[in-house]
PADO-130748 format. One record per atom (N, C-alpha, C, CB): residue number from 1; x, y, z. Coordinates in pm, 1 decimal. Each point is the difference from the previous one (the first is absolute). Glycine has a CB too. Example, Ala and Ser with C-alpha at 12.3 -4.5 7.8 and 13.67 -1.06 7.14 Angstrom:
R  resi      east     north        up
R     1    1319.0    -569.0     780.0
R     1     -89.0     119.0       0.0
R     1      90.0     120.0       0.0
R     1    -189.2    -117.3     124.6
R     2     154.2     222.3    -196.6
R     2      82.0     119.0       6.0
R     2     -77.0     109.0      73.0
R     2     118.4     -62.8    -214.5
end
This chain:
R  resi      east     north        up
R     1   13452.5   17148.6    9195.5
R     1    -117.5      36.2      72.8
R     1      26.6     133.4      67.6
R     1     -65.4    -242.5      34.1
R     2     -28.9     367.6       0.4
R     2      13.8      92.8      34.5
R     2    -105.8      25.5     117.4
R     2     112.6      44.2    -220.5
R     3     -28.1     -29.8     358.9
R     3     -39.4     -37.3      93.7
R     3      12.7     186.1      57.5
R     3      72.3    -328.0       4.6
R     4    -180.7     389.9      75.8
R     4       2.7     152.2      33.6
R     4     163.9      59.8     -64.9
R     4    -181.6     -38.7     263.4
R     5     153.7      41.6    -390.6
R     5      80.1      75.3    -124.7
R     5     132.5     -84.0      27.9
R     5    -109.9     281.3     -16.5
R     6     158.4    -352.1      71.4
R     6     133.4     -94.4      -7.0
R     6     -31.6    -110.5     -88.7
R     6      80.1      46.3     235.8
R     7      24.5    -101.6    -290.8
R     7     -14.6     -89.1     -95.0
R     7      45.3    -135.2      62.5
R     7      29.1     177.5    -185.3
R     8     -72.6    -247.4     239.0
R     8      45.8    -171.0      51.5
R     8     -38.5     -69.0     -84.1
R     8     -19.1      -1.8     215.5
R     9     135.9     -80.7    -240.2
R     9      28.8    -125.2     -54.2
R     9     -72.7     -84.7      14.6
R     9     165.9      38.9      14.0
R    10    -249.2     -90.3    -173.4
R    10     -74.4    -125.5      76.1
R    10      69.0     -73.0     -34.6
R    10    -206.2      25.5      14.3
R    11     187.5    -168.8      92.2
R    11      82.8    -133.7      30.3
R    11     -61.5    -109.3     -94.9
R    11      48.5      57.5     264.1
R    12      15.3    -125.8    -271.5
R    12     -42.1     -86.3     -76.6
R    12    -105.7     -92.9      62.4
R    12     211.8      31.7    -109.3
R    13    -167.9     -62.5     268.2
R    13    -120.7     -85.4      73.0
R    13    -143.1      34.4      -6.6
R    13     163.3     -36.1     147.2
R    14    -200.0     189.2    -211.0
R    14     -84.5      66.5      -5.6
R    14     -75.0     -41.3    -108.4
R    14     110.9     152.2     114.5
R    15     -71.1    -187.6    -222.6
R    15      -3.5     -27.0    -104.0
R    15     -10.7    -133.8    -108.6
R    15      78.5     186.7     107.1
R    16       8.2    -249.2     -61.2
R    16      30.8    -139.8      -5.3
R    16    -117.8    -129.2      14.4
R    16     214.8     118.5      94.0
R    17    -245.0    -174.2    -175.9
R    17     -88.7    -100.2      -4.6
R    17      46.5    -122.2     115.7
R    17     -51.2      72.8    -271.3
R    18     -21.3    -118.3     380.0
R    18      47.3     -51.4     125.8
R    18     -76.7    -147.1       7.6
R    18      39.4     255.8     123.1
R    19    -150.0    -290.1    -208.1
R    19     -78.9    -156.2     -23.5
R    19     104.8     -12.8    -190.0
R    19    -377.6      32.7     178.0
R    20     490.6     -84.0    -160.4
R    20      30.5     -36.6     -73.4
R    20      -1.3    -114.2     -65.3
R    20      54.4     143.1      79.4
R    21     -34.3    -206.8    -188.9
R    21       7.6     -73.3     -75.4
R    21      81.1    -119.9     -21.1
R    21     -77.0     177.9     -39.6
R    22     107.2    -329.5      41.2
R    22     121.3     -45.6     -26.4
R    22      -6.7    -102.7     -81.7
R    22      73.3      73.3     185.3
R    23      29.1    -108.0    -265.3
R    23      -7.6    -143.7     -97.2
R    23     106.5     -54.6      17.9
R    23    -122.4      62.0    -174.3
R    24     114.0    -184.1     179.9
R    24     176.5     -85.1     -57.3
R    24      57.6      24.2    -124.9
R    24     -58.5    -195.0     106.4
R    25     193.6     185.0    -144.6
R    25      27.8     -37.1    -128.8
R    25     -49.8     -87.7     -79.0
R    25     141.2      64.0      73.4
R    26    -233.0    -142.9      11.8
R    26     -34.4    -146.4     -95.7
R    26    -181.1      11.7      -8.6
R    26     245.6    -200.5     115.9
R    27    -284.7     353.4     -87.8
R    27    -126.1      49.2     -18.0
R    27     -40.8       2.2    -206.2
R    27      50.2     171.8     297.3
R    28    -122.2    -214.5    -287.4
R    28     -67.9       3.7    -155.3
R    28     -53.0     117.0     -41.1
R    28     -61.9    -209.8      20.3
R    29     132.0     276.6    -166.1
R    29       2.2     116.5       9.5
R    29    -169.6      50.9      17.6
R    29     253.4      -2.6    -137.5
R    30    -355.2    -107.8      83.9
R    30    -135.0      77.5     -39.2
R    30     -51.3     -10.5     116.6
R    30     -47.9     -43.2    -233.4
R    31     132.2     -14.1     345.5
R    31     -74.8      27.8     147.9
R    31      28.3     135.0      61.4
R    31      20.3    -243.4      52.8
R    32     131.7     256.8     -66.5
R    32      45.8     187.9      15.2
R    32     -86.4      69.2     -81.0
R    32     253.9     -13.9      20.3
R    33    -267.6      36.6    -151.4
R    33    -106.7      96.8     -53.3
R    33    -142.3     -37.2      70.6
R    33     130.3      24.1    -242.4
R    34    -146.2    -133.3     285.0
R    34    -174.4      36.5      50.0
R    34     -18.3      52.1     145.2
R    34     -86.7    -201.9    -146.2
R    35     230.7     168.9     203.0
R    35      -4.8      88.8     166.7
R    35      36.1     152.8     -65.7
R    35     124.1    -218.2     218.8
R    36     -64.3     269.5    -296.3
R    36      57.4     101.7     -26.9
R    36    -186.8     103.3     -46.7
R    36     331.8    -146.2     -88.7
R    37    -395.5      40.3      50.3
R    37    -132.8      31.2     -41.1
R    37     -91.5      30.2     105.8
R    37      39.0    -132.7    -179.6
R    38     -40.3       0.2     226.2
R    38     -72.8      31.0      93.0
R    38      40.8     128.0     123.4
R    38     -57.2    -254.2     -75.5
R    39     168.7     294.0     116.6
R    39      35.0      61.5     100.7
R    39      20.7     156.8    -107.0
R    39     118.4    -240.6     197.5
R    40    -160.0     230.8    -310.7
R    40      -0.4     148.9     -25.6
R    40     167.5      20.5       0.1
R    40    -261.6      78.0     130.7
R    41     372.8    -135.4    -130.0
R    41     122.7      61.1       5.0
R    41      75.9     -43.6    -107.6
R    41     -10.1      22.7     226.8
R    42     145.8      80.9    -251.6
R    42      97.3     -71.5     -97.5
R    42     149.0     -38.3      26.3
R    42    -141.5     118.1    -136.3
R    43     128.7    -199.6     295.7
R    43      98.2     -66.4     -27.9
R    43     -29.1     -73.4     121.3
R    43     159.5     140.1    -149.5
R    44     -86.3    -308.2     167.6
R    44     -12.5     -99.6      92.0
R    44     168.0     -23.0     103.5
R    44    -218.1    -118.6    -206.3
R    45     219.8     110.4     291.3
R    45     132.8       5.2      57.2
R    45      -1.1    -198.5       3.0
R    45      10.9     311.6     181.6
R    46     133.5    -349.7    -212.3
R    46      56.8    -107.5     -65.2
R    46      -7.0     -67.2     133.8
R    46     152.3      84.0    -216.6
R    47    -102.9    -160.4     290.2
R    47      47.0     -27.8     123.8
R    47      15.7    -180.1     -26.1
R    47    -131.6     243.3     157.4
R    48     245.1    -268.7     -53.8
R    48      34.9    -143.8      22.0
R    48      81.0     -43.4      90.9
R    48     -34.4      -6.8    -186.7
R    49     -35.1     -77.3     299.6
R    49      40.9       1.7     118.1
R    49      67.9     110.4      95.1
R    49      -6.4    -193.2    -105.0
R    50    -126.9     276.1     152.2
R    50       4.6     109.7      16.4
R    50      52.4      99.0      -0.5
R    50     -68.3     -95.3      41.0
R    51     122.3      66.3    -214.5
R    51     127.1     125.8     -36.8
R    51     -76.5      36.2    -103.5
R    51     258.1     -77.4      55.6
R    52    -251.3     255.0     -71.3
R    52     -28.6      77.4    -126.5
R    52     120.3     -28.3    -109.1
R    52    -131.6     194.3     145.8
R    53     101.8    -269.3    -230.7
R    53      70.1     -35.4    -140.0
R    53     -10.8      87.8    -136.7
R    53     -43.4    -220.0      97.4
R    54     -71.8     317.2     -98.3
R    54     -55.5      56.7    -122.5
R    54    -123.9      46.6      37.6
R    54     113.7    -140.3    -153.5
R    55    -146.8     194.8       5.1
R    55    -157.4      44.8       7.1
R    55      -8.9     -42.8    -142.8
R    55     -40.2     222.7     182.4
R    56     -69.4    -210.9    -238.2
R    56     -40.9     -10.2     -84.8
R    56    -118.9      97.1     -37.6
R    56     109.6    -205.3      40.1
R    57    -141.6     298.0    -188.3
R    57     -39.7      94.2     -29.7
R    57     -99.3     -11.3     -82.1
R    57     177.4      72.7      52.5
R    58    -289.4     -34.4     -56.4
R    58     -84.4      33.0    -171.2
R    58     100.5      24.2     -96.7
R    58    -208.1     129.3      83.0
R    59     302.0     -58.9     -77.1
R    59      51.8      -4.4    -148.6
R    59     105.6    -118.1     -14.2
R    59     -31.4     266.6     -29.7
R    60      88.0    -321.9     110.2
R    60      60.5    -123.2       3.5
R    60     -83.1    -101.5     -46.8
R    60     126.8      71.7     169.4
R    61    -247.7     -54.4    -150.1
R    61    -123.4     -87.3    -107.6
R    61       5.8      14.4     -96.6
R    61    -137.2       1.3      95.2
R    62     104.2     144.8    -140.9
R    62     -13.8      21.8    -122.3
R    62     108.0      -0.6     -82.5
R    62    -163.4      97.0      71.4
R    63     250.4     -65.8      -7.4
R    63     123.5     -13.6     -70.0
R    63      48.6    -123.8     -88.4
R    63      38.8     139.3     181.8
R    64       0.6    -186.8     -40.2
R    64      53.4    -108.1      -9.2
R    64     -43.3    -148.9     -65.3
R    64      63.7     145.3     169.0
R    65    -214.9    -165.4    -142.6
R    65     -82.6     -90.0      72.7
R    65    -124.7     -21.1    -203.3
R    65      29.8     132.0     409.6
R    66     -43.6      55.7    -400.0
R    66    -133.6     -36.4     -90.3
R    66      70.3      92.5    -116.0
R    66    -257.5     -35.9     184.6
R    67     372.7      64.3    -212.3
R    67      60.2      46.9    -162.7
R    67      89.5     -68.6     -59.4
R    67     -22.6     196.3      47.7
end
């Protein structure tokens, strides 16, 4: 970002999607693709007992899931 001709760093808090997303491991995958749908995004953060475990991706779908 270029702030009166200096260049500052943008932060990530700036940036960063902050109404995030979460599933269990034991989430069904065609329920992740329809939040992933519905919320317009491509990827779901994993979580289990209030620990970040993973994420899971659109191409981890496609990948994995639908080839």
């Amino acid at each position: 970002m270029l702030t009166n001709g200096t260049v500052v760093p943008t932060l990530i808090k700036d940036v960063m999607s902050k109404d995030v997303e979460t599933v269990t491991p034991e989430t069904p995958l065609d329920e992740v693709a329809k939040k992933m749908q519905r919320r317009d995004c491509g990827c779901v953060l994993v979580a289990q007992d209030d620990r970040l475990v993973g994420m899971i991706t659109d191409r981890d779908l496609a990948i994995r899931c639908i080839a």
